[in-house]
C-alpha positions in Angstrom: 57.7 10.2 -154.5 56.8 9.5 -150.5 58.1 12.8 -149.8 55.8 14.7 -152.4 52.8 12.9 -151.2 53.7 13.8 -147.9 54.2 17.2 -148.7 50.9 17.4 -150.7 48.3 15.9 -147.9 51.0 18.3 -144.7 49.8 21.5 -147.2 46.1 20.0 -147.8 45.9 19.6 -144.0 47.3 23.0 -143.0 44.8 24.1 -145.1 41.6 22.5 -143.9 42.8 23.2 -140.3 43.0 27.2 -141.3 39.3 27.1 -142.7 38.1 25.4 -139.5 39.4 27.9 -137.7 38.0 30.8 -139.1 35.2 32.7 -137.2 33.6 34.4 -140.3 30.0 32.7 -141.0 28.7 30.2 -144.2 24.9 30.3 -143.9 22.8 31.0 -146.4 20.9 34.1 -145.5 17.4 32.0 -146.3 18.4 30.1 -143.5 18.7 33.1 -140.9 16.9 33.9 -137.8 16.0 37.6 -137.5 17.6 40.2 -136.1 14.4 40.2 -133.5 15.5 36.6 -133.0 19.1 38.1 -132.3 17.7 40.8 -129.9 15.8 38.6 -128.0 18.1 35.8 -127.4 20.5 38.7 -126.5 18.7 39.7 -123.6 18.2 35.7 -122.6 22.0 36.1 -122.2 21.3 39.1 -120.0 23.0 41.3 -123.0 22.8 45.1 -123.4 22.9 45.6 -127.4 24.3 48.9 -128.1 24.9 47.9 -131.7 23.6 45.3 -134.0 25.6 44.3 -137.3 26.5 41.7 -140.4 30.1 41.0 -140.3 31.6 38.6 -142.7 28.4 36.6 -142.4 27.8 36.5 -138.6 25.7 38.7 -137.1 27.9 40.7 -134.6 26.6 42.4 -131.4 28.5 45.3 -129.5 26.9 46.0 -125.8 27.1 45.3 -122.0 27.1 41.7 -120.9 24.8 40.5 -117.6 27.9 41.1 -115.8 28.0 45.1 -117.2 31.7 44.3 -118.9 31.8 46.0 -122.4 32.0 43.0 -125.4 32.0 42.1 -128.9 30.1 39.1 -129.8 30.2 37.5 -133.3 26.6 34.7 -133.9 26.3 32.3 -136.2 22.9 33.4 -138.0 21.3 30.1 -138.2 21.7 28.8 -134.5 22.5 32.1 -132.6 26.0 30.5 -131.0 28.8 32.4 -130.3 31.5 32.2 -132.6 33.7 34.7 -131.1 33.5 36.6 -128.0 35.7 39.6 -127.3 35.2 41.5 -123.8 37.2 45.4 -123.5 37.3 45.5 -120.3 40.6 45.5 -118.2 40.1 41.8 -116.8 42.7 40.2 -119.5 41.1 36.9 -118.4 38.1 38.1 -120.4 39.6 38.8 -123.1 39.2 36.9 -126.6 37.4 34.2 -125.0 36.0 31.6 -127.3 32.1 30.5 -126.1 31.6 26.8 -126.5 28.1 26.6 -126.0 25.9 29.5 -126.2 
């Protein structure tokens, strides 16, 4: 009996822990700031936007960072933050880094 009640809350935590991780977006879209709001707090960052898009909930941003490295950024549409940040540029040190507080 232990063994199945470990077994139960091992699954029920693997589980939790692979919905925390996800970067797609759970706002509801009452709650959203525009996509003006996007475009301006992209060029706060300094951004470029070449392209502006809803991806699995997030508003996602393709375009130049201050730094004039291409990148893929994915925003939570309630607060703006970074969820995800991709850069294509040769640098691998760049690449798939996760923003903390944007």
């Amino acid at each position: 009996m232990k063994l199945r009640l470990t077994l139960a809350a091992l699954c029920l935590g693997l589980n939790a822990a692979a919905v925390l991780a996800s970067d797609d977006c759970d706002v509801p879209v009452e709650r959203w700031q525009s996509r003006d709001a996007v475009q301006q707090h992209a060029t706060r960052q300094g951004w470029q936007v070449q392209r502006l898009k809803i991806d699995d909930g997030c508003y996602e941003i393709h375009g130049r960072d201050a730094q004039g490295r291409s990148f893929k950024a994915r925003l939570d549409p309630e607060t703006l933050r970074v969820v995800k940040m991709k850069h294509s540029d040769d640098d691998q040190s760049h690449k798939d880094s996760r923003a903390k507080n944007h």
